[in-house]
Backbone as a chain_set.jsonl record, in Angstrom:
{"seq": "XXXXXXXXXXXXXXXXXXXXXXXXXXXXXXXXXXXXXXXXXXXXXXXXXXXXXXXXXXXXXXXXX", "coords": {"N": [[-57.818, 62.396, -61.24], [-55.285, 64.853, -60.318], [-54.904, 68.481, -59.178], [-52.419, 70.634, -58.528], [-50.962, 73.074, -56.311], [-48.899, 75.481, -55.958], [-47.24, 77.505, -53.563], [-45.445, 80.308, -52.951], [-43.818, 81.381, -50.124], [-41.899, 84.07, -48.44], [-38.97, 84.58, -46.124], [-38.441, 86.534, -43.772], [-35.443, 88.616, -42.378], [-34.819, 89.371, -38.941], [-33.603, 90.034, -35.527], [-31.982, 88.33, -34.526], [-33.336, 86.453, -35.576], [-35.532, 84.487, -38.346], [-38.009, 84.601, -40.187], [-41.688, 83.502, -42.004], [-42.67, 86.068, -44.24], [-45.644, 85.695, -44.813], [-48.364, 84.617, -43.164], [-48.682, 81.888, -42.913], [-50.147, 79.762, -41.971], [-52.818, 80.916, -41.924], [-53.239, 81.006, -44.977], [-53.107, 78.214, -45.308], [-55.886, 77.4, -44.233], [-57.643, 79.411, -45.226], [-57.093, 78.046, -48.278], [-57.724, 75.654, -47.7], [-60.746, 75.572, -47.251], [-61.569, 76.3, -49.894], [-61.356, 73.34, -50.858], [-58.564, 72.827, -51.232], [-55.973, 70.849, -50.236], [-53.222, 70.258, -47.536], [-50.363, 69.303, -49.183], [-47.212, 69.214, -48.929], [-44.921, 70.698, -46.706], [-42.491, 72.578, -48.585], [-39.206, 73.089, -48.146], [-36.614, 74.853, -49.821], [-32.257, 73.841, -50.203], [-30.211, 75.861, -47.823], [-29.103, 79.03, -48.022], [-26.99, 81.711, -46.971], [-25.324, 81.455, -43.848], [-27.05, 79.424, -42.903], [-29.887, 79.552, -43.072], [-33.225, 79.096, -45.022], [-34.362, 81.499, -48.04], [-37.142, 81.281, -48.267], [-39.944, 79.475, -48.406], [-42.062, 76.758, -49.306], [-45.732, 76.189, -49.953], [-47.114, 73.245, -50.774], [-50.305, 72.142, -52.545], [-53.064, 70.031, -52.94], [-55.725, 69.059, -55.136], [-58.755, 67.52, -55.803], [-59.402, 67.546, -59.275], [-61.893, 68.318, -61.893], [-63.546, 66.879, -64.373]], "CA": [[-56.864, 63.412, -61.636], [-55.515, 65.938, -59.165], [-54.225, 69.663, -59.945], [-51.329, 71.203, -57.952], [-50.289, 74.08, -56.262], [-47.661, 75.953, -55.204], [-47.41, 79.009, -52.949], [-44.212, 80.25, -51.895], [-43.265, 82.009, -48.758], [-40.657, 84.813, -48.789], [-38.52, 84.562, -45.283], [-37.521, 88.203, -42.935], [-34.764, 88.111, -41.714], [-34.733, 89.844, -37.598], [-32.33, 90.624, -34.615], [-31.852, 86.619, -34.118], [-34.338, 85.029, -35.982], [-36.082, 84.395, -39.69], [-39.574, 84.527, -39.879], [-42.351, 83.74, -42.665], [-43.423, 87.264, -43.929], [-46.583, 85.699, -44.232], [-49.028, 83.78, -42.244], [-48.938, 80.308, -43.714], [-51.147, 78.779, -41.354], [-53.961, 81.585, -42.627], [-52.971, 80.698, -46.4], [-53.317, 77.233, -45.758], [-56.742, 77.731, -43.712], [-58.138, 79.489, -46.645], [-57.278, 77.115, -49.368], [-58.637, 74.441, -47.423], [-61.956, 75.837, -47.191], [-62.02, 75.981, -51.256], [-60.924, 72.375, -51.375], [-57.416, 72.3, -51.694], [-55.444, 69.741, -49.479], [-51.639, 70.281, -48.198], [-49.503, 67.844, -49.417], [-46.208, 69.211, -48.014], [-44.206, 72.666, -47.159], [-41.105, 72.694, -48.808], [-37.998, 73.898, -47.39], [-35.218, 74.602, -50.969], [-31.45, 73.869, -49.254], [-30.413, 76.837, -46.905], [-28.47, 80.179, -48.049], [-26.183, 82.027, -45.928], [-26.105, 81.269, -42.272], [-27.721, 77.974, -42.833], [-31.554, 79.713, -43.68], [-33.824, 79.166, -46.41], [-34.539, 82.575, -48.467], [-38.431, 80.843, -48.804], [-40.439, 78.126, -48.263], [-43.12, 76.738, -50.445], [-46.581, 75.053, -49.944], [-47.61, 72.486, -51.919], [-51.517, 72.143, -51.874], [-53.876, 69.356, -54.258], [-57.656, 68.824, -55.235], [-59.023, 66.989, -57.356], [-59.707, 67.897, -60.532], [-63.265, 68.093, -62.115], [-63.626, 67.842, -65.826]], "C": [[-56.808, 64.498, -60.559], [-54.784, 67.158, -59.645], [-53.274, 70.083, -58.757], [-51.296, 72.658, -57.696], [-49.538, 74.722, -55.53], [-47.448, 77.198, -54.951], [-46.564, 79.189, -52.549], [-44.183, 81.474, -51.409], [-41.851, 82.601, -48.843], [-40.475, 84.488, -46.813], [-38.128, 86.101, -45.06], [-37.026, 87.933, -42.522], [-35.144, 89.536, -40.142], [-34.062, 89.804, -36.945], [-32.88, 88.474, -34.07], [-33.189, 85.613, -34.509], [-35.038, 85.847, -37.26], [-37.296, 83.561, -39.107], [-40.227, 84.628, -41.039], [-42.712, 85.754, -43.316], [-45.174, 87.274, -44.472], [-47.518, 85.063, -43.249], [-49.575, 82.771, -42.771], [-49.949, 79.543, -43.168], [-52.738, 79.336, -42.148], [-54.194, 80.712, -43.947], [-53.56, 79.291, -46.589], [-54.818, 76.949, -45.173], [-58.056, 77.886, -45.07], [-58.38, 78.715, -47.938], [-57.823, 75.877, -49.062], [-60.009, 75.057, -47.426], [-62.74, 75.987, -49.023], [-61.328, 74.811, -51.843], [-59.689, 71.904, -51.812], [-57.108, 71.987, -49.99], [-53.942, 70.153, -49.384], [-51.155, 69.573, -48.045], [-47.963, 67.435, -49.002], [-45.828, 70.922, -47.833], [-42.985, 72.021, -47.316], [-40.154, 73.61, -48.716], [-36.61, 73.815, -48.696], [-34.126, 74.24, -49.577], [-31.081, 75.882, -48.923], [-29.064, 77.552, -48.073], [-27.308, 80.131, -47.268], [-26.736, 81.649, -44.766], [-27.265, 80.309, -41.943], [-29.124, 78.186, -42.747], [-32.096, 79.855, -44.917], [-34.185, 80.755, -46.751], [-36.461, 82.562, -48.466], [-38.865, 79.312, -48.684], [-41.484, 77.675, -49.319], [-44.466, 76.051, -50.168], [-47.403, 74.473, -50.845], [-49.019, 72.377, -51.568], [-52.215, 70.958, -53.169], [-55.13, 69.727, -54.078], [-57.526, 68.096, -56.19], [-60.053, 67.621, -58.475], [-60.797, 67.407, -61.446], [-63.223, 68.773, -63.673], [-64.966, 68.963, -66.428]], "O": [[-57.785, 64.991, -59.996], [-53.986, 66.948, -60.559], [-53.732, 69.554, -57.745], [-51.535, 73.46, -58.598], [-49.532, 74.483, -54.323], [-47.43, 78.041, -55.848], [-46.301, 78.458, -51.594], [-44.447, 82.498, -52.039], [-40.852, 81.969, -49.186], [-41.478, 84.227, -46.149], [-37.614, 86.797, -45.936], [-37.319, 86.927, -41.878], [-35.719, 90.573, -40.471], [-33.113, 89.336, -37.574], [-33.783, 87.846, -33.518], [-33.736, 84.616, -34.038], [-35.172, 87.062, -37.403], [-37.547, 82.659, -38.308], [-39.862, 85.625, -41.662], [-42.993, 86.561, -42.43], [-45.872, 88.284, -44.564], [-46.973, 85.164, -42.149], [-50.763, 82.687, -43.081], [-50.58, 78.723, -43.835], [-53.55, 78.613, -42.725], [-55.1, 79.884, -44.044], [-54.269, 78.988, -47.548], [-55.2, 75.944, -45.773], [-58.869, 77.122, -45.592], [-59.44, 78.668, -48.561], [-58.313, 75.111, -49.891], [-60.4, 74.306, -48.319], [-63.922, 75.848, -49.338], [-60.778, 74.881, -52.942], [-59.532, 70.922, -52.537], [-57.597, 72.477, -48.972], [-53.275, 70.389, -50.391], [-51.174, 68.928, -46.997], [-47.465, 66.327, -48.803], [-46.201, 71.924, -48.444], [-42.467, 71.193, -46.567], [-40.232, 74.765, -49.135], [-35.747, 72.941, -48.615], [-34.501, 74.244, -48.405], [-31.527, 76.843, -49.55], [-28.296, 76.866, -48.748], [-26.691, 79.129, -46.904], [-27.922, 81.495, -44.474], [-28.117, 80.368, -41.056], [-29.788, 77.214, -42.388], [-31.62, 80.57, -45.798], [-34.33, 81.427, -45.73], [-37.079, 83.614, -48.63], [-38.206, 78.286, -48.85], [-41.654, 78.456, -50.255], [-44.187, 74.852, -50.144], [-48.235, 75.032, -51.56], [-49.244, 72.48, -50.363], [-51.803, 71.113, -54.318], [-55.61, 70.457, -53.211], [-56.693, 67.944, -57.083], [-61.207, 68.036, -58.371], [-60.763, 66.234, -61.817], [-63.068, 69.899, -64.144], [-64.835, 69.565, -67.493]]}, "num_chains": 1, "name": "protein.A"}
């Protein structure tokens, strides 16, 4: 059995470019070190001006009754 989770990522927008506003690599750094695994980042479809508003990362473990 595995448990799920999901962290989502707000996007800034900037003078020619959208950027995390946080540091996903950290996030996912962290949760690996207490056993969670990432399984994908998800991108919803895009907004205005063809960018996502947010991203999401999916993360597992398994699950210990």
């Amino acid at each position: 059995m595995y448990e799920y989770k999901f962290i989502k990522i707000e996007m800034k927008s900037g003078i020619n470019s959208i950027r995390p506003k946080e540091d996903y690599q950290k996030i996912i750094h962290e949760h690996a070190e207490k056993g969670w695994q990432l399984v994908q980042i998800f991108a919803p479809p895009t907004e205005s001006f063809g960018a996502s508003g947010y991203f999401e990362i999916i993360l597992s473990r398994m699950k210990f009754k």
